[in-house]
C-alpha positions as CSV (number, residue, x, y, z in Angstrom):
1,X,14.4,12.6,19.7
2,X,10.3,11.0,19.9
3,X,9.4,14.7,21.6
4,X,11.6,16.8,18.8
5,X,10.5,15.6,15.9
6,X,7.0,13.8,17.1
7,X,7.6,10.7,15.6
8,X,5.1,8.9,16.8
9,X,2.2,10.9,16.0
10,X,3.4,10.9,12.7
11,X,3.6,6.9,12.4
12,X,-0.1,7.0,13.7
13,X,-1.3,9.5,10.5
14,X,-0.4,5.7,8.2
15,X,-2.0,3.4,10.6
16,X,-5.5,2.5,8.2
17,X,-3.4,3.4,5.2
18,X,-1.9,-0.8,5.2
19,X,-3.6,-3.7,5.6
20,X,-3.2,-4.8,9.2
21,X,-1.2,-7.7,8.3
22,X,1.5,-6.4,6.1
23,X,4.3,-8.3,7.9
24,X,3.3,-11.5,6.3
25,X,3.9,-10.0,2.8
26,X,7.4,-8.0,3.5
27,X,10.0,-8.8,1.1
28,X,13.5,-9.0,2.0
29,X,15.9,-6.2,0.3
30,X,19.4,-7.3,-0.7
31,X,21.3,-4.6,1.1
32,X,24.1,-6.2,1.9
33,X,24.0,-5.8,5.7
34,X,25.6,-8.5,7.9
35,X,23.9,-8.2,10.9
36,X,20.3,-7.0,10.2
37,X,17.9,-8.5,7.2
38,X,15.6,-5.6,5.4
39,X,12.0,-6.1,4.1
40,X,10.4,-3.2,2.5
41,X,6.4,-3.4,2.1
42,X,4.8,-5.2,-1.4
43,X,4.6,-3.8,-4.3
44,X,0.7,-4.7,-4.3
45,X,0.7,-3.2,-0.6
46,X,2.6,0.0,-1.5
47,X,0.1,0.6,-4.2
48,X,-3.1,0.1,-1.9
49,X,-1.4,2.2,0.5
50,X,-0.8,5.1,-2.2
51,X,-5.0,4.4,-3.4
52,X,-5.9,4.8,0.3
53,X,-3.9,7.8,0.4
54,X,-5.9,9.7,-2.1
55,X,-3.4,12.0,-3.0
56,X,-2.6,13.1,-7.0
57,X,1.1,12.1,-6.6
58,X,0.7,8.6,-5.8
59,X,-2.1,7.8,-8.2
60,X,0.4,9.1,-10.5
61,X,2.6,6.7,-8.8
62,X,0.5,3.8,-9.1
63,X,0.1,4.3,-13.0
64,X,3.9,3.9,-13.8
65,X,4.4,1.7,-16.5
66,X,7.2,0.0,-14.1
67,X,4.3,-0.4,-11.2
68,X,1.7,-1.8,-13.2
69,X,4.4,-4.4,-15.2
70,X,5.8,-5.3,-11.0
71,X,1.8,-5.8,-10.2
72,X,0.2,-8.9,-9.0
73,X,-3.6,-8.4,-9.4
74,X,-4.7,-11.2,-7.6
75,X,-2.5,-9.9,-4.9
76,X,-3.5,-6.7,-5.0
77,X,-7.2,-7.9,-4.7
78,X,-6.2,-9.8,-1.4
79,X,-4.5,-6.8,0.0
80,X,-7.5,-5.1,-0.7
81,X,-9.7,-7.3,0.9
82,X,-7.5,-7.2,4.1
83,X,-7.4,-3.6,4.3
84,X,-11.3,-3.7,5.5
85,X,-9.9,-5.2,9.0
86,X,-7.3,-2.2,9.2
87,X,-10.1,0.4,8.8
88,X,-10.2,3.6,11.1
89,X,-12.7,5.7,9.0
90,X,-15.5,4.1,7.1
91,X,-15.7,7.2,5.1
92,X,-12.2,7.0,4.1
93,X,-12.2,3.0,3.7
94,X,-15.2,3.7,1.1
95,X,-13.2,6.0,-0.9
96,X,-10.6,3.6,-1.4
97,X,-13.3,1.1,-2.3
98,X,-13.9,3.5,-5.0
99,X,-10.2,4.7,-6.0
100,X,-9.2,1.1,-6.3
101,X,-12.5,0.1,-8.7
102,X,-11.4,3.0,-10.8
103,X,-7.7,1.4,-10.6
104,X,-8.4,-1.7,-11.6
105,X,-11.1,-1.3,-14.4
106,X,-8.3,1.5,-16.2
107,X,-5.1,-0.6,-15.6
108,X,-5.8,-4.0,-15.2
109,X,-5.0,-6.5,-18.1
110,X,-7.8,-8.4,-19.9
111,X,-6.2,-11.5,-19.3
112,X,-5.3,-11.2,-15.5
C-alpha cells in the first residue's frame, strides 16, 4: 500500500507546514469510538498550517467568518512562534512571516 500510493513522500511535502510540537495542542474529537480516542490539529494550528501553505484556497479558508470567531490570537501567535523550530526553508519560513503579519493586521480584533 506505502509503494502504490507513496504515502510517505506525500506526508513529508507537510513536514515545515506545523509547528514541530503540534501533539501538545491536539484536541480530542467526540466520535464516538470505543476503543480509539481522536484529536484533530488546533484551530490556531490548522490556520498557520494553511498561512504556511500559501495557497489562495486556504487564505480563503482562514478568513471564514466561522475561523476567525473559533480563533485564539494569543494562540495563534504561540503557534507562530513555534513554527520557527519546524523550519525546512528559510525562504518559505519568511513568507509565512509575511502572510501571517498581513493575517493578523486585516483580521485581528482591536481588542484581542
Amino acid at each position: 500500500l506505502m509503494e502504490k500510493y507513496d504515502l510517505s513522500a506525500r506526508v513529508t511535502a507537510f513536514e515545515d507546514q506545523f509547528a514541530y510540537n503540534v501533539d501538545e495542542r491536539l484536541v480530542p474529537l467526540n466520535v464516538g469510538t470505543k476503543a480509539v480516542e481522536c484529536y484533530a490539529a488546533s484551530v490556531e494550528d490548522i490556520v498557520a498550517s494553511k498561512l504556511y501553505s500559501n495557497r489562495p484556497t486556504d487564505a480563503a479558508d482562514v478568513h471564514r467568518p466561522e475561523v476567525l470567531a473559533a480563533l485564539n490570537w494569543d494562540r495563534l501567535a504561540e503557534v507562530v512562534a513555534d513554527m520557527e523550530g519546524s523550519k525546512l526553508i528559510g525562504r518559505r519560513h519568511r513568507q509565512f512571516l509575511d502572510n501571517y503579519d498581513s493575517y493578523r493586521k486585516e483580521c485581528e480584533p482591536c481588542d484581542a
